[in-house]
N, C-alpha and C positions, 0 to 999 in steps of 0.2 A: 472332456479332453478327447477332442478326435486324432492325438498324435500318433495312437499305434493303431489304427484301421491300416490295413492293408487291400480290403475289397474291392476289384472293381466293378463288381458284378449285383445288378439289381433283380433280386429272386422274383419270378414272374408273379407270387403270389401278393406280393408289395405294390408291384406294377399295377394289376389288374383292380386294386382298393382304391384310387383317386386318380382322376384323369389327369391333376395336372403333375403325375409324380416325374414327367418326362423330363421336368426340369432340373430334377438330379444325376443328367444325364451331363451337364453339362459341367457342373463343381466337379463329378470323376474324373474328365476328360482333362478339364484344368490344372488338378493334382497330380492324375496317374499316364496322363497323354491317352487314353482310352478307358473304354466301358464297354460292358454287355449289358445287356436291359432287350425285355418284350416290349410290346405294344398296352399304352396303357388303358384303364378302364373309360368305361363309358358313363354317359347317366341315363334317366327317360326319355333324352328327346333322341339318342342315338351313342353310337364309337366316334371318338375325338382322333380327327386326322391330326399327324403329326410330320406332316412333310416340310414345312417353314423350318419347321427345326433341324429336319435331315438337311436340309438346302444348305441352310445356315453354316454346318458345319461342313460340307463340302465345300463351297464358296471361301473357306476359309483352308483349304486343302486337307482336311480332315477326309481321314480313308473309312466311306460308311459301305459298310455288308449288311445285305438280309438275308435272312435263309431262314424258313416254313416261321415266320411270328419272330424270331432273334434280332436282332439287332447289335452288330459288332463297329464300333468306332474305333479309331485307330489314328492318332495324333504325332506317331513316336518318332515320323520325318522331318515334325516341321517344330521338336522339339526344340535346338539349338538356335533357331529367330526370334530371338529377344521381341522384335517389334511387333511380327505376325502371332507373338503368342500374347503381348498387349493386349493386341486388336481383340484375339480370341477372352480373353477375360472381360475386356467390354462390351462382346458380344453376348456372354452369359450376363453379364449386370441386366441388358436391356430386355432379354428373355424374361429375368425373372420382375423383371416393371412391368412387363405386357405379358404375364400373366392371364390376365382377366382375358385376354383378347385371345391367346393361345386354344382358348377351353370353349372359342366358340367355332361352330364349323365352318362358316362363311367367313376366317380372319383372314388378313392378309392380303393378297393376290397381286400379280404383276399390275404395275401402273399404267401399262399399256400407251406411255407419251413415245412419241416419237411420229416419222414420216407412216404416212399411209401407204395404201398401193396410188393414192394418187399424188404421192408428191405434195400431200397437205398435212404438215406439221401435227401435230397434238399435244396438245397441253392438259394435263391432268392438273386439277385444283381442288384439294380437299378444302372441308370446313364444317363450322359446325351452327352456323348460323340457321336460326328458325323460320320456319315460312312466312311471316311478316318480314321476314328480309330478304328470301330469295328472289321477289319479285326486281327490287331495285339491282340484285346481283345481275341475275339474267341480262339487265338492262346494260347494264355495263359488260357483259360478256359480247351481247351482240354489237354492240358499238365498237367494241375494238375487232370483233373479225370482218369488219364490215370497213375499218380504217385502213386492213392491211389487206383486204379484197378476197380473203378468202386463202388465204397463204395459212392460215392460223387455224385449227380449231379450238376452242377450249371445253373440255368435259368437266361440269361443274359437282361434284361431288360429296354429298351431305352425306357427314358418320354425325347421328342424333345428341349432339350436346358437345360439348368442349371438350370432357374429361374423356367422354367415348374417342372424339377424335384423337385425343394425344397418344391412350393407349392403342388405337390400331397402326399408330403411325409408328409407335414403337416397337411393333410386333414388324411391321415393315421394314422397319431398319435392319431391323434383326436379319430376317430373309432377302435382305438388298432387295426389294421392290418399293421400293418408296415411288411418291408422284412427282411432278416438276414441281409444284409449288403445294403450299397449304398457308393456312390462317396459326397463328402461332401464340402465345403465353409466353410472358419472358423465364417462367420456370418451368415450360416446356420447352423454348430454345434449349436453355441449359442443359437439358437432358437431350436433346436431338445431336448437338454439339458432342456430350459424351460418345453419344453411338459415333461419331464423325462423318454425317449426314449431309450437313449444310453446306452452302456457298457462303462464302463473302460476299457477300456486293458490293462492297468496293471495288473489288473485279471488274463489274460491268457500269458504277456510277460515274465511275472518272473515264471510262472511255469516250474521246474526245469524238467519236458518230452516232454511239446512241447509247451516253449517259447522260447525266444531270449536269447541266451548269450550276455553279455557285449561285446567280440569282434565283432558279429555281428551288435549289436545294435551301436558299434562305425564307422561302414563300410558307414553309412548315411552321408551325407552332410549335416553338423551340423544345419545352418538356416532352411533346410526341416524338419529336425527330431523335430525341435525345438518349430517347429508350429503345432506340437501334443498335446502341453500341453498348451496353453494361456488362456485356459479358464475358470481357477479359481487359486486364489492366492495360494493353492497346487501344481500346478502344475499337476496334474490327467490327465493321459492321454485320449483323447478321438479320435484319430486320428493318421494314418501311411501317409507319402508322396507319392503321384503319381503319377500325370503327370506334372512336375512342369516347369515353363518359369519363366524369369526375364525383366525387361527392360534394352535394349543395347542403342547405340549410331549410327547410321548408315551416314555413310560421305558420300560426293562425292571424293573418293578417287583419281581421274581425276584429279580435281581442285588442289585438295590439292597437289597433284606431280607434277604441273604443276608452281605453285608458291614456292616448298621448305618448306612448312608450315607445322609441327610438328602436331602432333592429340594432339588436348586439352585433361588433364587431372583436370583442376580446369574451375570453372565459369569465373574467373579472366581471365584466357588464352582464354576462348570463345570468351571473349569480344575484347580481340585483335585481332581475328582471323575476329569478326563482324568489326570489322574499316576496316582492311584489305581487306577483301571482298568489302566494300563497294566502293573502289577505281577500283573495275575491268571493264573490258568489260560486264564480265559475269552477273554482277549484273544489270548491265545498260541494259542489252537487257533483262533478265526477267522482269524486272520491266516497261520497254515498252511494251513489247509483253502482261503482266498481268495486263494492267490501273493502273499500282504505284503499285500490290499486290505481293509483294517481299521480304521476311525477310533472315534470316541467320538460323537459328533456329527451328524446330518446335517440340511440345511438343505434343503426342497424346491425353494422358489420362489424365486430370482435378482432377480429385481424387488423382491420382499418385503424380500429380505435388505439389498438395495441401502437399500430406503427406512426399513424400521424401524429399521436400524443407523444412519441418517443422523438420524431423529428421536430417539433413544435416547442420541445424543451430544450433542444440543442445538441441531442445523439444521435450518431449515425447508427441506423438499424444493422446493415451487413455492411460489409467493403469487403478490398483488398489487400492482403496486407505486401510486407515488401517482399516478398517472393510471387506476386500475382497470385498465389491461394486463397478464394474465397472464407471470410469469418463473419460469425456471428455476433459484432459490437454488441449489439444491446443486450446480449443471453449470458454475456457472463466474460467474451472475448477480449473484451476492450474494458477495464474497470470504469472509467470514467463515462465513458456510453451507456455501464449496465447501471451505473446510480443516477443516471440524470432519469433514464427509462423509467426508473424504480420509482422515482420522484415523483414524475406523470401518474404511472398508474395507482401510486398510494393516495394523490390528490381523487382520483376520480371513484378512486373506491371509497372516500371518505364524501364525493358529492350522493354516491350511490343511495349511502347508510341515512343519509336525513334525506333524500327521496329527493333530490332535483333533477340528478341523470338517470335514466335506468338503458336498457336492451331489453330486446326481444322477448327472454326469459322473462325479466321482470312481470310483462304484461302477459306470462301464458302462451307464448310464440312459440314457444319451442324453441331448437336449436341450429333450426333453418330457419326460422320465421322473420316477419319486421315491424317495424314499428309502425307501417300505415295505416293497420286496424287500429290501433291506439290511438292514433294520432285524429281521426275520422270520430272514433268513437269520443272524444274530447279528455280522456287519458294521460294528454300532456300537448302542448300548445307549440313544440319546436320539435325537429325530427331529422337527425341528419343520414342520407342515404341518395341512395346512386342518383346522378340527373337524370338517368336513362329508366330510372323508373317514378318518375315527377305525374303520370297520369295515377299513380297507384295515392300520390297524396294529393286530392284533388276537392278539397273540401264541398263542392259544391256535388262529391256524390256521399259525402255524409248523412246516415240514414238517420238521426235525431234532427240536429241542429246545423243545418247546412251554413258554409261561413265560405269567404275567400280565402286563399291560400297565395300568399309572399314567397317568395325566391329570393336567399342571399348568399353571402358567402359561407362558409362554414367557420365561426370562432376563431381566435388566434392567442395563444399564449404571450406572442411577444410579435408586435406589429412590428418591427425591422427584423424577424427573420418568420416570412410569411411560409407557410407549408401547408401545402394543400396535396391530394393524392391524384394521381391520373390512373386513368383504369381503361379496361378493353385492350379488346386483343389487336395486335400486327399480323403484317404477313411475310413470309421467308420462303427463302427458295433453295428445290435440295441439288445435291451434284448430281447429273444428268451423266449417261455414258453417251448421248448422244448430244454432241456440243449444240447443233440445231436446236433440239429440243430447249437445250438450257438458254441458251438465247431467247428464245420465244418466252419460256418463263420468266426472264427478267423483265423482255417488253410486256406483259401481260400482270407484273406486279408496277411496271411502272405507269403503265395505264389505271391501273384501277388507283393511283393515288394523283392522277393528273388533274388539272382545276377541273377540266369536265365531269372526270367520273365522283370527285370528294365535293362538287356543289349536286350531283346529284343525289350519292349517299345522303349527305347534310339535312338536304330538302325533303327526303322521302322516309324516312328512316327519324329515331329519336336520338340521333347518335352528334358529336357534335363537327362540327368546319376542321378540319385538321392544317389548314391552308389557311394563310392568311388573306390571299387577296380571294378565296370563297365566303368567308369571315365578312370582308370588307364587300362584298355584290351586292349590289341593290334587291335581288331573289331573295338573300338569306336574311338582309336586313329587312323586308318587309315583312316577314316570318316572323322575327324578333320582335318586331313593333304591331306587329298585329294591323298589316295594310294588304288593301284587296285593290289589284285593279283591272282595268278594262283591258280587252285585246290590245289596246295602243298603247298601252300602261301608262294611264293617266290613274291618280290614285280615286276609287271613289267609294272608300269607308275605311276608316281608323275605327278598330275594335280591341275589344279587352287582349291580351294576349295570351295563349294557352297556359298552364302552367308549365309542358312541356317546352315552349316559348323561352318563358325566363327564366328555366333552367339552362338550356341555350347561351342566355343570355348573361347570366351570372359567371358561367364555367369558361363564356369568353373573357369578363374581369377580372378572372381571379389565377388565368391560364401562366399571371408570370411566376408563379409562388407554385407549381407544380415541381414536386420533386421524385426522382428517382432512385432506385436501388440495385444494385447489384445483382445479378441471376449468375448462379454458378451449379452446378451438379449436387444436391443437397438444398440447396437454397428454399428449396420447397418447404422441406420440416419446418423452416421457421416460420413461417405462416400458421401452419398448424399449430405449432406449441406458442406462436403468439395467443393465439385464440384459447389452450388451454390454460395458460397464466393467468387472460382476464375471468375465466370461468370458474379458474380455483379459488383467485382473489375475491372474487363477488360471493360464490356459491358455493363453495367446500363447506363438508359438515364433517367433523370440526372445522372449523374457523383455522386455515393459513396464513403464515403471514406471506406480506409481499417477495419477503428474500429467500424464503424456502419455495415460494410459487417458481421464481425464476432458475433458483438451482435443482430442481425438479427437471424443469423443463432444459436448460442446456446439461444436463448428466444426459437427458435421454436423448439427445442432439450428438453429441458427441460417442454414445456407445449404440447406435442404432445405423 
């Protein structure tokens, strides 16, 4: 019970024990309108500067003093602004999310977009894509400054992985230094949006000189384009598609030709194909060679499994309800959502227990791990996991028994309500003080999703067509089909197709059954506690049931 604190004062000796205590600079300020607090500690690689955070609260009219190591904040003006004292409470939310980022010396810093000394724009574009991708980035970078003659710069900007980038972009919000643009997560929007970060693009799509026409804006692959708008019951866009992947089915196509066996299209036909299997040699000697660890099946992503199985039954995962607030249907929000959910995952925990399905854990993975050591090592004969990692099941680099490897669609519970998941990240564009700049950033996101730049991602990259008429080009399709030709493009060899190829090629047939979800401020937890549900269900020791795995997981949803 913190109701009778009356301090607003943090003892230097508290300060100086953990660098990140600056952050209880901010819950005083929000309670008592100010705080005193030192400078806080350091570790071995140095003292943790803490000026994003002074900024922060000046930028928000907060009165900061220093005097010899003190630090006095002083809020008690801007006390009676209902709004600007909002703002200030969503300013400390986003401090204490970017955390991690605060504690490092180099976080932060001015985005630096805007005009030069020569009258050449700048555009800042964070992301977090790895160097097998920035070569095709570059490409497209130089192509569009090169369309507008040099009017444009764009500074292409790598923070090392995704989760890196959200958090420094959080710490940037915080201190109003954000970039013109960046590569985005729809439960990162969510969170950028809290800070109140973003544009709309609807802004600049429907201006009639240089937004999108509706035939343009129809050329998307509807499930991509669709996951631009999820994050408020308007619909308001805050995101374009970009590098996008789906979950496939990746077979032992070997086997399957070897017995006359059809590629399952429902869970039902799995399970025939799991008896069948279990009658063979093939099964008998993995399961020798692996001490018993043998399935039919394996599942990579726990989150995945959670939510497509919950869509695939006929529940929605999150929405909104009628006051546009984000819920979690399937955790416990929505009754009918949480037992159709519950339904799925008792079914898959009961394919678990006689060994037809398993995950990663099953086979020794760990709990970042996947199934394509398994799947390679002949562990199990079907594997479902990202299209965008289809070289990683690639049976012909199997170190025993080399085999081919099929590409299909991912199973269906019920074939008139198809559900399959889309994945990868978008890209969003933040509010600019410099209108210029923000301009430039929308032409600079609408460039990189124009046919040019999305058949050259498509081509170059393992990621898939987000455009239909890229989808439908002769480039992309000879890709798919495995055709090579001459400088005059006559064709002169039909070859096997990658499996990368018909991963490609499956996630373009299956792109109308892609569904979406909701991102709202929280929306993140549930992914996570999806992932802990399926972990309790399979692997708790004791033995949980399915309905306490779920009321576990939305208690700690709702008091977290």
């Amino acid at each position: 019970d913190t109701s009778k604190i009356e301090k607003f004062e943090i003892p230097p000796e508290l300060m100086h024990k953990m660098r990140s205590s600056v952050i209880l600079a901010g819950a005083l300020i929000g309670r008592y309108q100010k705080a005193t607090f030192s400078y806080p500690g350091g570790c071995d690689i140095g003292s943790r500067p803490i000026d994003l955070h002074l900024k922060s609260f000046e930028k928000l009219g907060i009165q900061v003093n220093q005097n010899h190591g003190n630090i006095e904040c002083n809020a008690e003006k801007i006390k009676g602004e209902k709004k600007k004292m909002k703002k200030i409470s969503k300013i400390f939310a986003m401090a204490l999310i970017a955390l991690t980022v605060f504690c490092l010396a180099s976080c932060g810093g001015n985005s630096g977009g805007g005009k030069t000394d020569g009258d050449v724009i700048e555009i800042n574009y964070w992301h977090g894509n790895g160097a097998a991708l920035e070569t095709a980035l570059e490409k497209i970078k130089a192509n569009f400054e090169a369309k507008y003659e040099g009017k444009y710069k764009v500074n292409l900007v790598k923070y090392g992985g995704y989760d890196n980038l959200r958090d420094t972009l959080a710490a940037a919000i915080s201190s109003g230094d954000t970039p013109t643009a960046a590569q985005t997560y729809p439960d990162h929007v969510a969170l950028y949006l809290y800070g109140e970060a973003l544009q709309s693009l609807d802004k600049y799509i429907n201006n009639p000189e240089y937004g999108m026409s509706k035939e343009e804006q129809a050329q998307f692959i509807e499930g991509f384009w669709n996951e631009g708008t999820i994050y408020d019951a308007a619909g308001t866009r805050y995101a374009l598609p970009f590098n996008k992947s789906t979950e496939v089915m990746f077979y032992n196509k070997t086997i399957f030709d070897k017995y006359g066996w059809e590629v399952p299209q429902t869970w039902d036909e799995v399970l025939v194909i799991c008896e069948k299997y279990k009658q063979t040699e093939e099964y008998k000697t993995a399961s020798d060679k692996n001490d018993g660890v043998a399935y039919v099946l394996g599942y990579d992503s726990r989150p995945n499994l959670f939510i497509t199985l919950t869509q695939q039954w006929g529940a929605e995962y999150t929405s909104f309800n009628e006051k546009g607030e984000g819920q979690f249907n399937a955790f416990g929000a929505v009754e009918k959502d949480t037992k159709l959910s519950q339904e799925a995952l008792g079914w898959f925990a009961k394919q678990n227990k006689a060994k037809n399905f398993a995950t990663p854990i099953d086979f020794g993975a760990g709990q970042d791990g996947y199934c394509s050591t398994a799947f390679l090592n002949g562990q199990c004969i079907m594997t479902i996991g990202s299209s965008a990692g289809a070289s990683h099941n690639n049976g012909e680099n199997a170190t025993i028994d080399k085999f081919v490897t099929g590409v299909a669609s991912i199973p269906q519970h019920d074939l008139n309500n198809k559900q399959v998941i889309q994945q990868g990240t978008n890209i969003s564009l933040f509010k600019c003080e410099d209108e210029e700049e923000e301009l430039g950033g929308w032409l600079w996101l609408k460039y990189m999703v124009s046919y040019e730049s999305a058949l050259l991602w498509a081509t170059e990259t393992d990621y898939f067509a987000i455009r239909k008429d890229v989808m439908e080009s002769q480039k992309y399709q000879d890709i798919l089909n495995g055709i090579k030709r001459d400088q005059n493009g006559n064709e002169i060899a039909r070859l096997e197709p990658t499996v990368g190829a018909k991963a490609k090629l499956v996630g373009a047939q299956q792109s109308d059954a892609y569904y979406t979800n909701v991102a709202f401020p929280g929306s993140s937890k549930a992914r996570d506690k999806a992932e802990t549900i399926v972990e309790r269900i399979l692997y708790a020791s004791p033995a949980v049931s399915v309905e306490v795995a779920y009321k576990e997981a939305y208690d700690s949803i709702l008091n977290n």
